[in-house]
MIDO-693126 format. One record per residue (C-alpha): residue number from 0; residue in three letters; x, y, z. Coordinates in Angstrom, 1 decimal. Each point is the difference from the previous one (the first is absolute). Layout:
REM MIDO-693126
(NUM, "ALA", (X, Y, Z))
...
REM end
This chain:
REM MIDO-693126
(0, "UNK", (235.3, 160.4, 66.4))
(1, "UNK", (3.8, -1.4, 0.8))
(2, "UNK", (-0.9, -2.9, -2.2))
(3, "UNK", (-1.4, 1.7, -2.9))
(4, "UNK", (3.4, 2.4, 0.5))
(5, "UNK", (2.1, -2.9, -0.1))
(6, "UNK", (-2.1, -2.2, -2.8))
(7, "UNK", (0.4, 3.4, -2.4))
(8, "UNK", (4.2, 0.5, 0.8))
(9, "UNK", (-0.1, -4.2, -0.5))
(10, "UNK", (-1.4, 0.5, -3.5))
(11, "UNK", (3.0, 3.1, -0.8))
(12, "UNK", (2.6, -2.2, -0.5))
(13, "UNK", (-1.1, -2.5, -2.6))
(14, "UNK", (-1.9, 2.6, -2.0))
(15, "UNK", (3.8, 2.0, -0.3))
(16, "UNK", (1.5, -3.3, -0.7))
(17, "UNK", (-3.0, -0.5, -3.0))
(18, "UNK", (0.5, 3.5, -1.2))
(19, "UNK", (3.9, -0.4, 0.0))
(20, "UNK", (-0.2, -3.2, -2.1))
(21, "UNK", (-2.5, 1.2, -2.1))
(22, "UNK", (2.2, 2.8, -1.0))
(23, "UNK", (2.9, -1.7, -0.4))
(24, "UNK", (1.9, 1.5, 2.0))
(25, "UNK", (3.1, -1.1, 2.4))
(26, "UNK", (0.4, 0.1, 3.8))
(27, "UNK", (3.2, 1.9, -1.0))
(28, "UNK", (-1.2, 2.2, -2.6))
(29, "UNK", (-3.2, 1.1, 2.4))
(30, "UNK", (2.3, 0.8, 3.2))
(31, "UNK", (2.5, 2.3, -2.8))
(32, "UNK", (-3.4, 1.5, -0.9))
(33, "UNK", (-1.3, 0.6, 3.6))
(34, "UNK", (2.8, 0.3, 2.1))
(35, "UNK", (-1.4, -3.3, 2.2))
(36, "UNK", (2.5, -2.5, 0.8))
(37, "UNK", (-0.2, -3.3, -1.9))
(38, "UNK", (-0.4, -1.8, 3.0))
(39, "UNK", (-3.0, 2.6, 1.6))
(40, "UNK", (-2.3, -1.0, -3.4))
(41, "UNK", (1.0, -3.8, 0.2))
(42, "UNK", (-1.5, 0.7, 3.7))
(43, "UNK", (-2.7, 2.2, -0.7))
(44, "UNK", (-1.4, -2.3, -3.3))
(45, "UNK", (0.2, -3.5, 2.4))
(46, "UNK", (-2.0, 2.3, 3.2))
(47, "UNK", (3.3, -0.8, 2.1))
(48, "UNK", (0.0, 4.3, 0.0))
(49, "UNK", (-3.3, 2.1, 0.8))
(50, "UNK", (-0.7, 2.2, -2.9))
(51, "UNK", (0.9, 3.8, 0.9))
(52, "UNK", (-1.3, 3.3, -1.6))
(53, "UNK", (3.7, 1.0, -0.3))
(54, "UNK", (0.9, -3.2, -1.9))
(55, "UNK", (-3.6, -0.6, -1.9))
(56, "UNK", (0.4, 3.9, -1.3))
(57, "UNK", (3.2, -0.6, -2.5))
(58, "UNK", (-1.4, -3.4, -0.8))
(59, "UNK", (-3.4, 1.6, -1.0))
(60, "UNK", (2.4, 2.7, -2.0))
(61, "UNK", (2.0, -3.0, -1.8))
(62, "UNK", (-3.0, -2.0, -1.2))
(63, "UNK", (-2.3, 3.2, -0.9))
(64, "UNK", (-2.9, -0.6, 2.3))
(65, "UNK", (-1.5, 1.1, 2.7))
(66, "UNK", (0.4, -1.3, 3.6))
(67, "UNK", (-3.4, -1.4, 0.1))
(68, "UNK", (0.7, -2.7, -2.3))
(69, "UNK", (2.7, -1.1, 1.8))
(70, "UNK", (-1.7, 0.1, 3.1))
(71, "UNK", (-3.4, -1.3, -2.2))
(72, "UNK", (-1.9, 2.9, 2.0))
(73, "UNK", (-3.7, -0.6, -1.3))
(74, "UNK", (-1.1, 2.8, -2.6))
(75, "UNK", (-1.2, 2.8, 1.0))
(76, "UNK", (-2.4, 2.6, -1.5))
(77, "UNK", (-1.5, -0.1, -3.6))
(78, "UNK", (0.9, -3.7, -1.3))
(79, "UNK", (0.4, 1.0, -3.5))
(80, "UNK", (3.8, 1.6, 0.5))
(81, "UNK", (1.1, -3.1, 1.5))
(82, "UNK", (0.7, -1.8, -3.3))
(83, "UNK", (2.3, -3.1, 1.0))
(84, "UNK", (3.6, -0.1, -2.2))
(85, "UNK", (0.4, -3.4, -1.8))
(86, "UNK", (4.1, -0.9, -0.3))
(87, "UNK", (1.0, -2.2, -3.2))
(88, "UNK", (3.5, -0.9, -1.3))
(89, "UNK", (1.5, 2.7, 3.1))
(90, "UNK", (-2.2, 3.0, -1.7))
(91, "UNK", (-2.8, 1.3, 2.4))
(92, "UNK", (-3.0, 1.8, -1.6))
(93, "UNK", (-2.1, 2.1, 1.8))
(94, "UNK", (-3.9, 0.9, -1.8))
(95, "UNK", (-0.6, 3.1, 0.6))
(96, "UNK", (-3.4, 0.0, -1.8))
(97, "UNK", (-2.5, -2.6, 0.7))
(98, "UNK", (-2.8, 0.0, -3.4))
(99, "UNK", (-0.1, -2.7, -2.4))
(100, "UNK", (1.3, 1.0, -3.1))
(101, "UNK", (1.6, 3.4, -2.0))
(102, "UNK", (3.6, 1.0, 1.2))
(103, "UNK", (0.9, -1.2, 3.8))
(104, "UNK", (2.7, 1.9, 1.5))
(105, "UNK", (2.4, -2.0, 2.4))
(106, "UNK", (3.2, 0.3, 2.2))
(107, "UNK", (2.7, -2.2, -1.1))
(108, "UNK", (3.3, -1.0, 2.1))
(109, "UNK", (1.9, -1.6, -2.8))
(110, "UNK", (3.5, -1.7, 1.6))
(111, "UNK", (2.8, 0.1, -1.5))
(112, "UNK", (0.0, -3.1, -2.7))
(113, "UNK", (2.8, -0.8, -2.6))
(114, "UNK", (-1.7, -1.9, -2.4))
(115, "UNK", (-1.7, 1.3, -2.4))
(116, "UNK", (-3.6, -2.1, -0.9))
(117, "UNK", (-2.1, 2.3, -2.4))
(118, "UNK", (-3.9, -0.7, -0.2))
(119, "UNK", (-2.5, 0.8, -1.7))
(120, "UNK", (-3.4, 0.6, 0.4))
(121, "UNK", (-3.2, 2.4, -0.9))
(122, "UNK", (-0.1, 3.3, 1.5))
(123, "UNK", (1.9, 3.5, 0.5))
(124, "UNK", (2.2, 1.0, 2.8))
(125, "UNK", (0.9, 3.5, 0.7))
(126, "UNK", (3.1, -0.3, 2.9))
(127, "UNK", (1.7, 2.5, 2.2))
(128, "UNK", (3.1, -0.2, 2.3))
(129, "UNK", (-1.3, 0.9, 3.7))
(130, "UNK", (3.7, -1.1, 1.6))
(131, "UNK", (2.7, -1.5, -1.0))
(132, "UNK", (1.2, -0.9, -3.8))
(133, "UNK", (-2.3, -2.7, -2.5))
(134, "UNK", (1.7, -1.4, -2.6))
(135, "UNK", (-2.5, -0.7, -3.0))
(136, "UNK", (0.5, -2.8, -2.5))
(137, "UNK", (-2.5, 1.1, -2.5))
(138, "UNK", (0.4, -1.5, -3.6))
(139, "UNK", (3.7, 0.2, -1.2))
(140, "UNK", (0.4, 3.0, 1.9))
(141, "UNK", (1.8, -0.2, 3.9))
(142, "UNK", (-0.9, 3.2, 2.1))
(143, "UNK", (0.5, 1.1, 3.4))
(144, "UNK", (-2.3, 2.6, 1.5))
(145, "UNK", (0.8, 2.1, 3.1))
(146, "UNK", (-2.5, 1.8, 2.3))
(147, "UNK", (-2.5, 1.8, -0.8))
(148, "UNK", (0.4, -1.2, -4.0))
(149, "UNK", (-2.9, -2.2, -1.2))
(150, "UNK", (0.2, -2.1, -3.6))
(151, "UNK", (-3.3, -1.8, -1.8))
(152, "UNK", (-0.8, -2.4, -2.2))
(153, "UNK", (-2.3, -2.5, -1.6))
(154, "UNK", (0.2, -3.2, 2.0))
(155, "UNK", (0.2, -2.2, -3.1))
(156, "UNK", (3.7, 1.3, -0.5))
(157, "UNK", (2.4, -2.8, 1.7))
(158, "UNK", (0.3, 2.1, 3.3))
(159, "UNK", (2.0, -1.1, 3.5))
(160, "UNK", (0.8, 2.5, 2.9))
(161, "UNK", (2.2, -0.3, 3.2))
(162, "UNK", (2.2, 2.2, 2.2))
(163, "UNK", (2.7, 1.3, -1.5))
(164, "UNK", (1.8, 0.2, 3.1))
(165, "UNK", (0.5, -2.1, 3.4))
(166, "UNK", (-3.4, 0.4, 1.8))
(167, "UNK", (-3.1, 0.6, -1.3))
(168, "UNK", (-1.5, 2.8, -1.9))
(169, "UNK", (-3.8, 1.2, 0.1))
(170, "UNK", (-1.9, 1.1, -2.6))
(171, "UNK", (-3.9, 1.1, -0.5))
(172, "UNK", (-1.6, -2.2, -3.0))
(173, "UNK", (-3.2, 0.8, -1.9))
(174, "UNK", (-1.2, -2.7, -2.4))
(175, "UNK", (-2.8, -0.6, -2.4))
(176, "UNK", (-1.1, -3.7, -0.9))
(177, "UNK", (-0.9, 0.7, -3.5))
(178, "UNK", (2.4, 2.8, -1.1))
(179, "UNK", (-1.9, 2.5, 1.9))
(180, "UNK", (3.1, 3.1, 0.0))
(181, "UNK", (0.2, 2.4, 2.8))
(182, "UNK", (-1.2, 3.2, -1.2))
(183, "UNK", (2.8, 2.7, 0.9))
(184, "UNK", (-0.8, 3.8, -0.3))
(185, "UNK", (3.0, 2.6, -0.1))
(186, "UNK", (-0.3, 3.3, 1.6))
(187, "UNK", (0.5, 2.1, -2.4))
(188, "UNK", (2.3, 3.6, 1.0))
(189, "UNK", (-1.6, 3.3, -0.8))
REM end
């Protein structure tokens, strides 16, 4: 059992190092966030420090996942909520639905980026601003949404998103391949 133990807190620190770097993200800029000392995650990422709950908690916080993946605890329970988060160009997406075609709803956790590289590409995409603040290239126009405000659009406009501020932002996506919208239905008040 001590081997296994020690094998899985082995494994910790290269898999917070891979996470860091695939988010871009500092040594510096991750202790400001978490309140760990440059030095502790140098230690902790190169398993010269053993991985505690009180530091894996704020790093878990920071990177928006759970302590399991850090830890890589096996799944547990029904498979099909454990959909694995793909990270390209710094933004993580998370599926949150698993079928093969109509609209796919995702977690994104967009960085903050600078340069704005509009795409193109078939489909729809309704967004909304979970945490933080997205600023939206979409066309000619420039916006920034804040929480809790949600924008869509027809993916063959010339569309780029990032955080508008230091750190990440979150949103929820929905998107449809092939211009499939997301059918929205007001309440209406008696």
């Amino acid at each position: 059992m001590d081997d296994n133990l020690d094998s899985v807190l082995a494994a910790v620190g290269p898999r917070l190092r891979t996470l860091r770097r695939q988010r871009e993200i500092t040594l510096a800029n991750l202790a400001a966030t978490t309140g760990i000392s440059v030095s502790t995650l140098s230690r902790l990422e190169s398993g010269q420090r053993r991985p505690t709950l009180e530091l894996l908690l704020p790093l878990a916080r920071a990177y928006g996942v759970q302590i399991d993946e850090l830890v890589g605890a096996p799944p547990t329970g029904d498979p099909r909520v454990h959909l694995r988060p793909v990270t390209r160009n710094g933004m993580t997406m998370i599926p949150l639905t698993r079928r093969a075609g109509g609209v796919q709803a995702y977690k994104l956790i967009i960085p903050e980026r600078t340069d704005p590289d509009p795409q193109v590409h078939e489909g729809y995409e309704w967004i909304y601003v979970l945490n933080g603040r997205l600023r939206l290239v979409l066309g000619e126009k420039d916006l920034v949404l804040a929480e809790g405000e949600a924008a869509e659009f027809d993916t063959r406009v010339p569309h780029w998103f990032g955080s508008a501020e230091p750190g990440p932002v979150e949103v929820l996506s929905l998107f449809g391949r092939q211009g499939e919208r997301a059918h929205l239905r007001a309440r209406t008040v008696a």
